[in-house]
C-alpha positions as a printed Julia matrix, in Angstrom:
277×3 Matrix{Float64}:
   0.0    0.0     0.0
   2.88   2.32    0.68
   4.58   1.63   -2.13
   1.47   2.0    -4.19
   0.9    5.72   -2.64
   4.72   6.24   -3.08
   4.39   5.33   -7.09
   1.17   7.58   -7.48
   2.89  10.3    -6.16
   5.89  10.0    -8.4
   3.64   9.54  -11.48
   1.37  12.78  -10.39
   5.25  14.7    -9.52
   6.22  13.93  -13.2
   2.56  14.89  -14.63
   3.42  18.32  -12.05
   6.78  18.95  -13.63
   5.9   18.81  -17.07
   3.1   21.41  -16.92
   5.38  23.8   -14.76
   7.82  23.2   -17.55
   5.44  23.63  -20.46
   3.86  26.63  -18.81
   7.77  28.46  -18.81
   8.01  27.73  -14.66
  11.38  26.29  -14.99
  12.91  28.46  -12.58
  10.69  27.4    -9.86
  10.79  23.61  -11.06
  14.64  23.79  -10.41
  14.59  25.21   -7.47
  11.7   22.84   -5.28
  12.02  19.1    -4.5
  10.48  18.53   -7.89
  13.74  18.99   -9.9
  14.55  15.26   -9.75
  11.8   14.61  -11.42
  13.34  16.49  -13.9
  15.02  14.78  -17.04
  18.59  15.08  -17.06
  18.88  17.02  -20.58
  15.8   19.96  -19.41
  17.46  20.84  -16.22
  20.3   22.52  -18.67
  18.21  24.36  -20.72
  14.32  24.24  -21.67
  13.35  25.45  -24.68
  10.29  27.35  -24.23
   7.22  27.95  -26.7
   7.88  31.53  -26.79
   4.21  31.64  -28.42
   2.76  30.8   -25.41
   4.96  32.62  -22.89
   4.47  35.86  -25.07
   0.79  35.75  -25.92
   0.12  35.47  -21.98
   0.88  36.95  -18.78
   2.98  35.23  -16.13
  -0.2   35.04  -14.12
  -2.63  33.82  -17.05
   0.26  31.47  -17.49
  -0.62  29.84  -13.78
  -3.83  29.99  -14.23
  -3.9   28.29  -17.55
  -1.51  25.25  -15.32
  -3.76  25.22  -12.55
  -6.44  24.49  -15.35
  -4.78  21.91  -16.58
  -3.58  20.19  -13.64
  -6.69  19.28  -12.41
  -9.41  19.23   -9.39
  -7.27  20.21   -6.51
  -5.22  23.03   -8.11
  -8.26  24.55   -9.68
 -10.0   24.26   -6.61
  -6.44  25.83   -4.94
  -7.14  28.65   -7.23
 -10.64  28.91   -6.16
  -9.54  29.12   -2.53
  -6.76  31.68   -3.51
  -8.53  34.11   -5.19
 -10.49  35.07   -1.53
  -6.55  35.96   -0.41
  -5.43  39.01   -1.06
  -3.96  39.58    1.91
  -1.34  37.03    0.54
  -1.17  37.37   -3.16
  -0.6   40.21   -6.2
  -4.02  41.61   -7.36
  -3.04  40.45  -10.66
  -2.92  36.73   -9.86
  -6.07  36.81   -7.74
  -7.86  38.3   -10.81
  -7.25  35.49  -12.72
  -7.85  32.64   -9.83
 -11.55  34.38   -9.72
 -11.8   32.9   -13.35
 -11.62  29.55  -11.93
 -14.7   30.11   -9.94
 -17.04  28.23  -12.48
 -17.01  26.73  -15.89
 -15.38  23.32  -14.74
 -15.73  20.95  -17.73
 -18.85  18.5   -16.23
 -18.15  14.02  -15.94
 -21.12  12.04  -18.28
 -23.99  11.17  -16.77
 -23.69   7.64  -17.41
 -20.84   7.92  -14.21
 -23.08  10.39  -12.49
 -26.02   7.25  -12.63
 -23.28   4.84  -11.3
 -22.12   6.97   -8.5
 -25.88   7.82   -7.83
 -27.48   4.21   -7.45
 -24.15   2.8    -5.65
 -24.42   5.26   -3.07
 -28.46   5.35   -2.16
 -28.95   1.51   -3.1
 -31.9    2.05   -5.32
 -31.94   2.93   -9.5
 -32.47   6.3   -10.01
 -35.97   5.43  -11.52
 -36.93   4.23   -7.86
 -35.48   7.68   -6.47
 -36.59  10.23   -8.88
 -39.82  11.22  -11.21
 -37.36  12.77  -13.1
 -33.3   13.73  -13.08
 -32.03  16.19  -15.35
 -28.76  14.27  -17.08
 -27.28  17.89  -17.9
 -25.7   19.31  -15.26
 -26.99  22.7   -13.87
 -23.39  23.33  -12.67
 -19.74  21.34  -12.38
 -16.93  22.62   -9.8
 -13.74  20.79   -9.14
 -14.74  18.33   -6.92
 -18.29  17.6    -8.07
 -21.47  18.97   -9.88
 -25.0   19.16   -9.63
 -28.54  17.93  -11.27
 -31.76  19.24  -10.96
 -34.35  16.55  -10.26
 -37.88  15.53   -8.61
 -38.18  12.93   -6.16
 -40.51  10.42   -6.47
 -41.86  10.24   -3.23
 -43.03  13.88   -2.44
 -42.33  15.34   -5.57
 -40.03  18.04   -4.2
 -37.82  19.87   -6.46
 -34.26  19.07   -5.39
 -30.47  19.41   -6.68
 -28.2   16.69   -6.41
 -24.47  16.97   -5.99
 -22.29  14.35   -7.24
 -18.82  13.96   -6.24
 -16.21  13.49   -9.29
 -15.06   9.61   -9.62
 -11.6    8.58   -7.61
 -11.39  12.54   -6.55
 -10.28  11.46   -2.8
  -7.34   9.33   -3.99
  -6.53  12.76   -6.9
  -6.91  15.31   -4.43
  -4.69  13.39   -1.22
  -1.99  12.65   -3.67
  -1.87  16.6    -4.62
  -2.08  17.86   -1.49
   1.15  15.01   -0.39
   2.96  16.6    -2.92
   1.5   19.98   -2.58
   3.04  20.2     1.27
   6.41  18.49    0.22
   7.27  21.02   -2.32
   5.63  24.04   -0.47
   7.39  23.23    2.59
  10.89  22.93    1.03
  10.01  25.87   -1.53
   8.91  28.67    0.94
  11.56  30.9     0.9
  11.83  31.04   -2.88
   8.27  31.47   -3.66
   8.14  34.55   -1.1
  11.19  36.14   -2.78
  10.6   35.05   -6.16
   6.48  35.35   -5.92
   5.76  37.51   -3.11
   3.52  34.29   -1.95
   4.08  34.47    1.9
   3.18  32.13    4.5
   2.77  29.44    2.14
   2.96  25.98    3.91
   0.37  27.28    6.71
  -2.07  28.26    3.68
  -1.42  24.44    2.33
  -2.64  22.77    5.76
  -5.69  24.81    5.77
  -6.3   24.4     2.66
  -5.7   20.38    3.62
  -8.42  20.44    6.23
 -10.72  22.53    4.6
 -10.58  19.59    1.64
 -10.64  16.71    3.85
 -14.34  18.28    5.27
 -15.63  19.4     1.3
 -14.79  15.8     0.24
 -17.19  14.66    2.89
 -21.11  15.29    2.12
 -22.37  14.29    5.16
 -20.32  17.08    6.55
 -22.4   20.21    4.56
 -25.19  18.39    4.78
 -25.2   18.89    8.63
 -23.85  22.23    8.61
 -27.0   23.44    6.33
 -29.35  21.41    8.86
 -27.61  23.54   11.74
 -27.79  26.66    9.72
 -31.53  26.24    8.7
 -32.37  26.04   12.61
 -30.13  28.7    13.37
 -32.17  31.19   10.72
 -35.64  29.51   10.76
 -36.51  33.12   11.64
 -34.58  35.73    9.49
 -36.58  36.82    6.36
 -33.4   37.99    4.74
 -32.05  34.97    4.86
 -32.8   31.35    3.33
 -31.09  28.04    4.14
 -32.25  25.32    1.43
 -33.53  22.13    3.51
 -31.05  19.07    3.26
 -32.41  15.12    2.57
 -30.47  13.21    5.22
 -31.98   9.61    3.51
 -30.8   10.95   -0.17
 -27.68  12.19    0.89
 -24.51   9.74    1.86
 -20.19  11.28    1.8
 -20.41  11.21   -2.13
 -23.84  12.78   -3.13
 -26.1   15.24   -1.47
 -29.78  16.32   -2.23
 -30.78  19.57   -1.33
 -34.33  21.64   -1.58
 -33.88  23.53   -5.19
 -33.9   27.52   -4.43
 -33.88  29.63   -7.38
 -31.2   32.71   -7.1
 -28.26  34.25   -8.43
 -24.49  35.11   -7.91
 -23.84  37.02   -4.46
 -21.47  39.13   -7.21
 -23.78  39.71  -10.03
 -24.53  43.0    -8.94
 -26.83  43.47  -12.52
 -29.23  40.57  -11.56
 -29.45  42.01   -8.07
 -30.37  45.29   -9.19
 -32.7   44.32  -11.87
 -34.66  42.34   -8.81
 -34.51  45.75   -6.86
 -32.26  44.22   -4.64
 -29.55  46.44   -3.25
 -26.14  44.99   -3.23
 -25.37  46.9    -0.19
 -27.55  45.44    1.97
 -26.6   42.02    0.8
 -23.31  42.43    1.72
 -23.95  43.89    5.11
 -26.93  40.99    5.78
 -23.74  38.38    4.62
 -21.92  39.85    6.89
């Protein structure tokens, strides 16, 4: 089993060092653990696609890699883009582009997942479940659908396939190269603090990877504000709901950031804000 986790994580480092090269992050490649993953002939000299490097900024450039490398980075960059407190404007401008547009998993896996985790077909479960996704994030997405007992109007999130095993192997990595790399991504980035932002980031993944998790902090929530009329909780289904998928009352709405929709509701941003608050 060791050597199994051991073998992933080599295979994921390589994957890890190729983008960084590809995406003209040499310099930090040869400077964190990751350089022995490095072939012998590239750590001379890489020949860059100036193409790329010149049609793009240095922080479209990690944007585009965090993209590309998957779940956990994109979901990193999610994370990230809250933090300005510990990175340039620029880069947190393009980490908020992460914050949607996820490319979605077919339906025939979101079926699979669906049935294996409540023990019935989805014909048992549901009058009827949308197979297009109304949304996809990193680590899952979400269907509109009616149950069949009740006919309540409900979303369903799905977790991705194998994203536990993706996203514990990243974060391994993630804390061996962070906590070696520190000082040159402060001096070199301006990133400070690094390797305490990684943990947190660690535990805040280990309790999003967990439905059963939310779905008891919107049960808490929903007591908590029974009584506010500014502010709705959407009711969680315990029985439809297991560490993989989660059902959840469907409540029309909008972006807490698109100000346009708010204000064409006669809804004053404002006083969201200060209500969120």
């Amino acid at each position: 089993m060791i050597f199994s986790q051991e073998m992933k994580e080599i295979n994921r480092g390589s994957e890890i060092v190729q983008t960084l090269l590809k995406y003209g992050f040499e310099d930090f490649a040869n400077n964190s653990p990751v350089k022995i993953l490095i072939p012998k002939g590239k750590r001379i000299g890489w020949q860059k696609d100036e193409k790329l490097l010149i049609k793009h900024t240095r922080w479209e450039l990690v944007r585009m890699m965090c993209e590309e490398l998957g779940p956990t980075f994109v979901k990193l960059g999610q994370v990230l883009s809250n933090r300005n407190d510990i990175l340039p404007d620029e880069l947190i401008v393009e980490f908020e582009k992460l914050q949607s547009n996820v490319a979605p998993f077919e339906y025939e896996t979101v079926k699979e997942i669906v049935e294996s985790e409540l023990g019935h077909t989805l014909k048992d479960l549901f009058q009827h479940f949308n197979k297009k996704p109304l949304a996809s994030a990193s680590i899952g997405q979400v269907h509109k659908a009616v149950l069949k007992e009740g006919g309540d109007l409900v979303v369903v999130k799905v977790q991705r396939p194998d994203i536990r095993k993706t996203i514990e192997t990243d974060l391994a990595l993630l804390k061996r190269i962070v906590n070696q790399g520190e000082d040159y991504l402060e001096k070199k980035y301006g990133i400070t603090n690094a390797i305490e932002f990684v943990k947190e980031f660690e535990r805040t993944m280990q309790k999003e990877l967990r439905y059963t998790v939310e779905a008891r902090n919107i049960k808490q929530f929903r007591q908590y504000y029974k009584d506010d009329e500014n502010f709705y909780i959407p009711k969680s289904y315990k029985e439809y709901s297991t560490e993989k998928v989660l059902t959840m009352e469907y409540c029309n709405g909008c972006k807490i950031t698109d100000i346009e929709t708010l204000e064409e509701w006669g809804i004053d941003p404002h006083e969201v804000a200060e209500t969120g608050m």
